[in-house]
C-alpha positions as CSV (number, residue, x, y, z in Angstrom):
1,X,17.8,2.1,-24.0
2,X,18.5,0.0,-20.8
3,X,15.5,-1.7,-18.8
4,X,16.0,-1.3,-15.7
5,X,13.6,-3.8,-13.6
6,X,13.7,-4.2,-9.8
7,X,11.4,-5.8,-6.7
8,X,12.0,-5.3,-3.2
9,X,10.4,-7.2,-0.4
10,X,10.8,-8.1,3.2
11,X,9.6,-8.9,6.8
12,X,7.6,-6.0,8.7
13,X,5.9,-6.6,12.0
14,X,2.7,-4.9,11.4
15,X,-0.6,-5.4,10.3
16,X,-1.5,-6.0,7.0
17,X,-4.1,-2.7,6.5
18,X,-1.6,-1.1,8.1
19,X,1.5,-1.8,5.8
20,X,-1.1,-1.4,2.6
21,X,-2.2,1.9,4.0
22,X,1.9,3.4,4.1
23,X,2.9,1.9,0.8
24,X,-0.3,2.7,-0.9
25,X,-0.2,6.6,-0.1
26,X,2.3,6.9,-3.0
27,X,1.8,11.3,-3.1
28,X,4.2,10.5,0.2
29,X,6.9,8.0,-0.4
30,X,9.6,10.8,-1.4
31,X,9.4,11.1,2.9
32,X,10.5,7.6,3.7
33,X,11.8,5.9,0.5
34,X,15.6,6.7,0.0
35,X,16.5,7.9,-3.4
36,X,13.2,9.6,-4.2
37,X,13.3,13.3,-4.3
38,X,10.8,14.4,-5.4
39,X,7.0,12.9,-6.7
40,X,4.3,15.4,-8.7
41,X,1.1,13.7,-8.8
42,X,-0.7,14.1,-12.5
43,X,-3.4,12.3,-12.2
44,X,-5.6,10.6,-9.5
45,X,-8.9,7.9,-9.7
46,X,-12.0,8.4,-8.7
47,X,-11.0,6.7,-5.5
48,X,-8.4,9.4,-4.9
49,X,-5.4,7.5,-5.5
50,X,-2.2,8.5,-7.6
51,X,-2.1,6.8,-11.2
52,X,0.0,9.0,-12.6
53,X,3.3,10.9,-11.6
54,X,6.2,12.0,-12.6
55,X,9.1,11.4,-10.2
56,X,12.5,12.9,-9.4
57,X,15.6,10.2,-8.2
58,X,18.5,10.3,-7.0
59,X,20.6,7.8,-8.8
60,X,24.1,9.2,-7.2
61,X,26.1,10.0,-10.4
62,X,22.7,12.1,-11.9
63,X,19.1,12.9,-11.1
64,X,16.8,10.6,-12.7
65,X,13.4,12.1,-14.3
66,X,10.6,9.6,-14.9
67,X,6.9,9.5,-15.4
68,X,5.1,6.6,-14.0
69,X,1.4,5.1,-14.1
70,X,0.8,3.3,-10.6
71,X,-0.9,0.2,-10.7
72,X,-2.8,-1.3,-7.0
73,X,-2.9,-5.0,-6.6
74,X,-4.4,-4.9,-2.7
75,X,-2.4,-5.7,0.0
76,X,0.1,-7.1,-2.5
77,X,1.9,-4.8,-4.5
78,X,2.1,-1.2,-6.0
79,X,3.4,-1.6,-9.5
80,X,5.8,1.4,-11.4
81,X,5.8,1.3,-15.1
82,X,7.4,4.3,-16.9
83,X,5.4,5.7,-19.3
84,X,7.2,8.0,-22.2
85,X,7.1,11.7,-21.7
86,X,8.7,14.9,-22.3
């Protein structure tokens, strides 16, 4: 199998919280992050946030079925790890 590994960064003029708040509210990134059709939150912590998804993308030639555990790091980064599943 192929590991695929990626990061993505860049420049936004907004607040910090504010930034944190978007990319943290992962149950809504298939509305503003290109490629992702589709995200069905498993599981949540007790603080509400998604830990565990399964995800639906659109890698052009074929859809692309993952699930993922969600790690925080606060304001820094949202980690993706595929996890094996059915």
């Amino acid at each position: 199998m192929t590991l695929l590994n990626g990061v993505s960064e860049g420049e936004i003029e907004a607040p910090i919280d504010r930034c944190w708040e978007v990319v943290a509210d992962v149950a809504s990134a298939p509305s503003w992050q290109g490629g992702l059709e589709r995200l069905e939150v498993i599981e949540r912590d007790a603080q509400g946030r998604v830990v565990l998804c399964d995800t639906v993308t659109d890698a052009r030639l074929w859809k692309v079925r993952c699930r993922v555990h969600v790690q925080y790091d606060r304001p820094h980064r949202v980690t993706f790890t595929r996890v094996p599943s059915d």
